[in-house]
DRENDO-1510 file (C-alpha; in Angstrom, 1 decimal, always signed):
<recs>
REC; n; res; u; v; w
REC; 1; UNK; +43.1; +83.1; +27.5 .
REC; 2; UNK; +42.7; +85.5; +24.5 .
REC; 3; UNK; +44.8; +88.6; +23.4 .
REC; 4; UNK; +43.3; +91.8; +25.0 .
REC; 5; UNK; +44.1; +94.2; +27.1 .
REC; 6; UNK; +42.8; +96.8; +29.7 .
REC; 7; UNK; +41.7; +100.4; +30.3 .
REC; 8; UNK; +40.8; +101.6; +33.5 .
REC; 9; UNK; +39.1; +105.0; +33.2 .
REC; 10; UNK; +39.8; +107.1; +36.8 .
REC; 11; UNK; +37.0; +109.5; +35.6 .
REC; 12; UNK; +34.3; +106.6; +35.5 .
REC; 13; UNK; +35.7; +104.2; +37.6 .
REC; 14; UNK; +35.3; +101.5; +34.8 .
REC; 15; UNK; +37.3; +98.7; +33.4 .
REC; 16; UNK; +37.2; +97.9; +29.6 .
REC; 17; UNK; +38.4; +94.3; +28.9 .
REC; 18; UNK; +39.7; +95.1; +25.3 .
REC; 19; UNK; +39.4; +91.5; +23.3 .
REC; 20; UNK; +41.7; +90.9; +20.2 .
REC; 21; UNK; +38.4; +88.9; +18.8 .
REC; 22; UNK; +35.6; +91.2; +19.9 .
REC; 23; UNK; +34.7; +89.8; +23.0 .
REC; 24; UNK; +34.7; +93.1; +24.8 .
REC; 25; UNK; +33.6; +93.4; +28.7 .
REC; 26; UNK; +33.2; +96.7; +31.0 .
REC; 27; UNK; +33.3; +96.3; +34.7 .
REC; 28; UNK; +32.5; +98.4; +37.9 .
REC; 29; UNK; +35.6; +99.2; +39.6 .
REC; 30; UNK; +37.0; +101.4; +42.7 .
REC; 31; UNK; +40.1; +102.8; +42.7 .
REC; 32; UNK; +41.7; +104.9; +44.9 .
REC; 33; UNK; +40.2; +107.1; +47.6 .
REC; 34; UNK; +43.1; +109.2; +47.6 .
REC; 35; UNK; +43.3; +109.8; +43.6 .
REC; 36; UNK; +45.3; +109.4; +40.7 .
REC; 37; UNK; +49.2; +109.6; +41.6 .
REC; 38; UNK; +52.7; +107.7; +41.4 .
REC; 39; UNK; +54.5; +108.5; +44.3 .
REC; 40; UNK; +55.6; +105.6; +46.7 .
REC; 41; UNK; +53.6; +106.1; +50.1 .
REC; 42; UNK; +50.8; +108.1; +48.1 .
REC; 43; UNK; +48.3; +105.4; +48.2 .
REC; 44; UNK; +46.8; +106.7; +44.9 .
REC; 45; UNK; +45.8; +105.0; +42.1 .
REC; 46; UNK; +49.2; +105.2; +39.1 .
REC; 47; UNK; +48.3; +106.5; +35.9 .
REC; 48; UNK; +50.1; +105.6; +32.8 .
REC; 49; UNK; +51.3; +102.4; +30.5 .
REC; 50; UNK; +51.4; +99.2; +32.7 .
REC; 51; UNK; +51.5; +95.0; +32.0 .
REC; 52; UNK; +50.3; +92.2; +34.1 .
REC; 53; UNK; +53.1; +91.0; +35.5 .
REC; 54; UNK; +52.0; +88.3; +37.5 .
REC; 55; UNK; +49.0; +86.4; +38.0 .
REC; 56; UNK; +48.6; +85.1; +41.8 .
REC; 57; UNK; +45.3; +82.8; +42.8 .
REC; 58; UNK; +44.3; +80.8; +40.5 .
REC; 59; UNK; +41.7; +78.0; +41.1 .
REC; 60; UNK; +41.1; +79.5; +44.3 .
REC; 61; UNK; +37.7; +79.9; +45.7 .
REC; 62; UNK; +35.6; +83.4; +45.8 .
REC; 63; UNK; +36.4; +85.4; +48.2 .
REC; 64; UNK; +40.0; +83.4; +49.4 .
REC; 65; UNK; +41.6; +85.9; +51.4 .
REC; 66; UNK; +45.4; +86.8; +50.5 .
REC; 67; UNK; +48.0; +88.7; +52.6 .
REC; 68; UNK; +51.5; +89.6; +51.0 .
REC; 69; UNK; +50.2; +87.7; +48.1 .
REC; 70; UNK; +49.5; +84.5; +49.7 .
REC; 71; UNK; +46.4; +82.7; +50.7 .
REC; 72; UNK; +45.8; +83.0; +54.0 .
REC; 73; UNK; +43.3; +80.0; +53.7 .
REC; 74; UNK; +40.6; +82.3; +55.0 .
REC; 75; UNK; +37.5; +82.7; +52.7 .
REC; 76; UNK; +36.0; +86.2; +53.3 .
REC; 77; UNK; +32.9; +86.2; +55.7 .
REC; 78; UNK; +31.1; +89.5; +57.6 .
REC; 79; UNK; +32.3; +87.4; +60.9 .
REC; 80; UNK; +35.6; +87.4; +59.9 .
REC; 81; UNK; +35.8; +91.2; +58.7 .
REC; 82; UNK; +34.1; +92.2; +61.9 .
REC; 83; UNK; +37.1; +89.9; +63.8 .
REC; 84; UNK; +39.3; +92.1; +61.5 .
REC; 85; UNK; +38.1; +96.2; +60.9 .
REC; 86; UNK; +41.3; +98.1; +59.9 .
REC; 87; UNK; +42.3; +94.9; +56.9 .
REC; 88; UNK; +42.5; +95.7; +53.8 .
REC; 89; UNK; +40.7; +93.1; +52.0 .
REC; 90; UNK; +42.4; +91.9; +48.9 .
REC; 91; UNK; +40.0; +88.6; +47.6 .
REC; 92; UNK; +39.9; +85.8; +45.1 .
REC; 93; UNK; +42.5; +86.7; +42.7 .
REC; 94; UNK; +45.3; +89.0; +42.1 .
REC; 95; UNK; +46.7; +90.8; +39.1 .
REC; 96; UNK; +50.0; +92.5; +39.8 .
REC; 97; UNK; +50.6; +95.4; +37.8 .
REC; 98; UNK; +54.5; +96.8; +36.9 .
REC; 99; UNK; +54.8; +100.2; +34.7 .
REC; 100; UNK; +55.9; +100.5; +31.8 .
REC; 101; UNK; +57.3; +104.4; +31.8 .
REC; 102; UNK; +60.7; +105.3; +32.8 .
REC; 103; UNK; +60.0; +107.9; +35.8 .
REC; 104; UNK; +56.5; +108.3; +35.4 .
REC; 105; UNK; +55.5; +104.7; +36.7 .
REC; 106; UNK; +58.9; +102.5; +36.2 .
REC; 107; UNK; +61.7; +102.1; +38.9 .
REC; 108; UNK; +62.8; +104.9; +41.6 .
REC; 109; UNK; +60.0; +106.5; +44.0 .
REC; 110; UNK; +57.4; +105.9; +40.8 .
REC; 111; UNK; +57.2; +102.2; +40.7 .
REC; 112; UNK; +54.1; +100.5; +40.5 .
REC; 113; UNK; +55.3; +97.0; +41.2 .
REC; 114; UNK; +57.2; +97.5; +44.4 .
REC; 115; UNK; +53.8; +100.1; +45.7 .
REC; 116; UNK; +52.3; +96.4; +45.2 .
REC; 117; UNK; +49.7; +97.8; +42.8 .
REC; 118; UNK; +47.1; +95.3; +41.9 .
REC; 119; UNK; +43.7; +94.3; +40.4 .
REC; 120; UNK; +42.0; +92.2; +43.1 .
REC; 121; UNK; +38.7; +91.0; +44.1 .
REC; 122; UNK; +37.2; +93.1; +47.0 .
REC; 123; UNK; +34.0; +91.9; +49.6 .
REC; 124; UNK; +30.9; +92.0; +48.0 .
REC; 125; UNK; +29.6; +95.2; +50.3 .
REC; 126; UNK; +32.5; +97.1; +49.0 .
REC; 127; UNK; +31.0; +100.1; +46.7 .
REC; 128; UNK; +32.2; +100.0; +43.1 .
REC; 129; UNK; +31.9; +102.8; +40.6 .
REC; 130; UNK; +33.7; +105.3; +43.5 .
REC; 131; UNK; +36.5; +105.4; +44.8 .
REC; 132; UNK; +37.7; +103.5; +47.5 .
REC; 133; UNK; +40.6; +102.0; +47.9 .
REC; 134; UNK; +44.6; +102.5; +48.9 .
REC; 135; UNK; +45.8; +102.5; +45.4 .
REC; 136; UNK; +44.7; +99.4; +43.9 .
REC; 137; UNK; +42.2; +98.4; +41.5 .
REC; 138; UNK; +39.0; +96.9; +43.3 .
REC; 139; UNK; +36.8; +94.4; +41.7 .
REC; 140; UNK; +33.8; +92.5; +42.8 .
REC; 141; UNK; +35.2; +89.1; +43.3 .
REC; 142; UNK; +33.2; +87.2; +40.5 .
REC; 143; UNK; +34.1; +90.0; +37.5 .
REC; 144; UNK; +37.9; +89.8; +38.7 .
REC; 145; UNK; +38.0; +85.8; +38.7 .
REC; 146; UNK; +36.4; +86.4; +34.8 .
REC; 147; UNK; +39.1; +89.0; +34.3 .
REC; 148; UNK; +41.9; +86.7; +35.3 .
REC; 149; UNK; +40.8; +84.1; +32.8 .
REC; 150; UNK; +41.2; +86.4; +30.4 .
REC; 151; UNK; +44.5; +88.4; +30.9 .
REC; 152; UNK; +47.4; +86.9; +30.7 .
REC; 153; UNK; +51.1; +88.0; +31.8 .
REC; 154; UNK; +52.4; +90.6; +29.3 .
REC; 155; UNK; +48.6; +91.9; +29.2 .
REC; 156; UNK; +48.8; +95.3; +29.0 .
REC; 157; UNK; +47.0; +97.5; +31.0 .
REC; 158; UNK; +46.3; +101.9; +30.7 .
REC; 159; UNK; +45.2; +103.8; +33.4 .
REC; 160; UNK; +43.8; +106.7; +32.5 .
</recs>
């Protein structure tokens, strides 16, 4: 793991891996279909000064399937997503974002962590570079597992 840290740019639906040594990396993303916005029950995507605060999934497979941030011990599959049309897929690893910003994305009806705000892998027929999602960060599931090697907890992480 090296020191870096993330941008997400709303505007461009990109991710910039940020490396302390150089080793830079942009990435396709989708964030939410709904836009940029704090409020709990919003479903948008928060803006602001966040960290990773946890890391969930390592060593599992592409495409592991997690619910309430556990494996399920699924691995995603078009039979299984046809078995399953109204899920919202959240695949291969996890990165669970908590704001940094007293009342902007911190604690009260703004907080990222408890909206369960995350960077997670998505199925592979999931469009990146528009929006899409319920207020997380979507990734395809190999540039998220390459992300997770990099970031560790504390990472921080602007949304923008």
């Amino acid at each position: 793991m090296s020191a870096g840290r993330i941008v997400v740019d709303l505007s461009t639906q990109t991710l910039h891996w940020l490396d302390a040594s150089g080793g830079d990396a942009d990435f396709l993303v989708s964030t939410s279909k709904f836009g940029a916005g704090e409020q709990n029950g919003s479903f948008k995507t928060p803006r602001g000064r966040h960290i990773v605060r946890a890391k969930i999934g390592a060593g599992a497979p592409l495409g592991a399937v997690f619910v309430a941030r556990r494996p399920t011990g699924e691995i995603y599959s078009q039979q299984l997503a046809a078995s399953c049309p109204d899920r919202d897929w959240i695949l291969t690893r996890i990165l669970w974002l908590s704001g940094l910003e007293l009342g902007r994305n911190r604690l009260g009806a703004v907080d990222t962590m408890r909206r369960y705000i995350y960077i997670h892998g998505a199925p592979d027929d999931a469009p990146m570079g528009v929006p899409g999602s319920i207020g997380c960060i979507r990734m395809r599931n190999t540039d998220v597992a390459t992300l997770f090697d990099l970031a560790g907890p504390g990472t921080k992480v602007d949304i923008r």
